[in-house]
C-alpha positions, 0 to 999 in steps of 0.5 A: 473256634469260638464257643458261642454259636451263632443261633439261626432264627427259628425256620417259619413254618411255610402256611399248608396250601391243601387241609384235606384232614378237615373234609371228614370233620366239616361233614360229621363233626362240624362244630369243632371243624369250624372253630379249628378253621377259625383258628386259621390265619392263612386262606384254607378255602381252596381246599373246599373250593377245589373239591366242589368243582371237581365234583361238579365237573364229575357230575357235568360228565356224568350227565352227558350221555343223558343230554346226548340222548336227549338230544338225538330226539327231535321234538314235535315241532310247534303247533303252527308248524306248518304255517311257517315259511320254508326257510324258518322251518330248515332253520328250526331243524338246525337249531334242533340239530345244533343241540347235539353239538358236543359244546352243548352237552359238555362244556355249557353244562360244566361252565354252568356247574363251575359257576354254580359253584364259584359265584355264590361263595364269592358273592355269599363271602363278598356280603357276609364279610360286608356285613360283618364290618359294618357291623364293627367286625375287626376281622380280616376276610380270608376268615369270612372267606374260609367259613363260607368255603367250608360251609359249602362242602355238603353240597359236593355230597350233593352232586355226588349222589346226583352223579350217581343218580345219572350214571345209574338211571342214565336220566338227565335231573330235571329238577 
């Protein structure tokens, strides 16, 4: 045996995937929040980015029992229903009908919902970063990406309460 030791390089801390200790501080102590996520080197936006679209999927859920019930109404039909040819009247009542279909009262409003969530932070980072470099910004877009997320995350205290709102007064936010 020899006694020196072969030293093994330094084990790399492998970047963390979920930075839910940041929720919290983001909502109350935002300033010290941002400059720590700053700091960051690696992408820490799918955190964020994960528990908006949980929430607005909560809230296309929430909603559904009101768009049901809306649905099962049928609305006066136009003023000039009468004129109308037999054929258009029949497909006026299935079109009415239709709204009842469960794609139009789960899965329109969740795609709607997740892509009120995604397409603005993506085109929000997308031009924040543009900007930046030209500009004369030297820094990478994961950075810009990561602020944008993170500035995002009161708005899932939006559809929170809108959530709530629904489930408590079993009314669809019209708004």
């Amino acid at each position: 045996m020899t006694d020196t030791e072969t030293l093994s390089p330094p084990a790399e801390v492998a970047p963390r995937r979920w930075h839910v200790a940041f929720l919290p501080g983001i909502l109350f102590r935002p300033r010290r929040t941002l400059l720590a996520l700053r700091e960051q080197e690696n992408a820490a936006w799918l955190t964020p980015m994960v528990v908006l679209t949980l929430l607005a999927l909560v809230l296309a859920l929430a909603g559904a029992p009101a768009r049901q019930q809306q649905a099962q109404i049928i609305p006066e039909p136009p003023p000039d229903f009468q004129y109308w040819p037999q054929e258009q009247q029949q497909q006026y009542f299935q079109a009415q009908q239709q709204r009842a279909n469960p794609l139009f009262i789960f899965v329109f409003p969740a795609l709607a919902n997740l892509a009120a969530v995604w397409l603005p932070w993506l085109i929000l980072s997308s031009l924040l970063h543009l900007a930046l470099t030209l500009g004369g910004s030297r820094g990478n877009g994961v950075t810009t990406f990561n602020l944008v997320a993170w500035s995002s995350v009161p708005l899932g205290l939006r559809y929170l309460v809108q959530s709530l709102a629904i489930l408590i007064t079993r009314q669809a936010i019209n708004a």
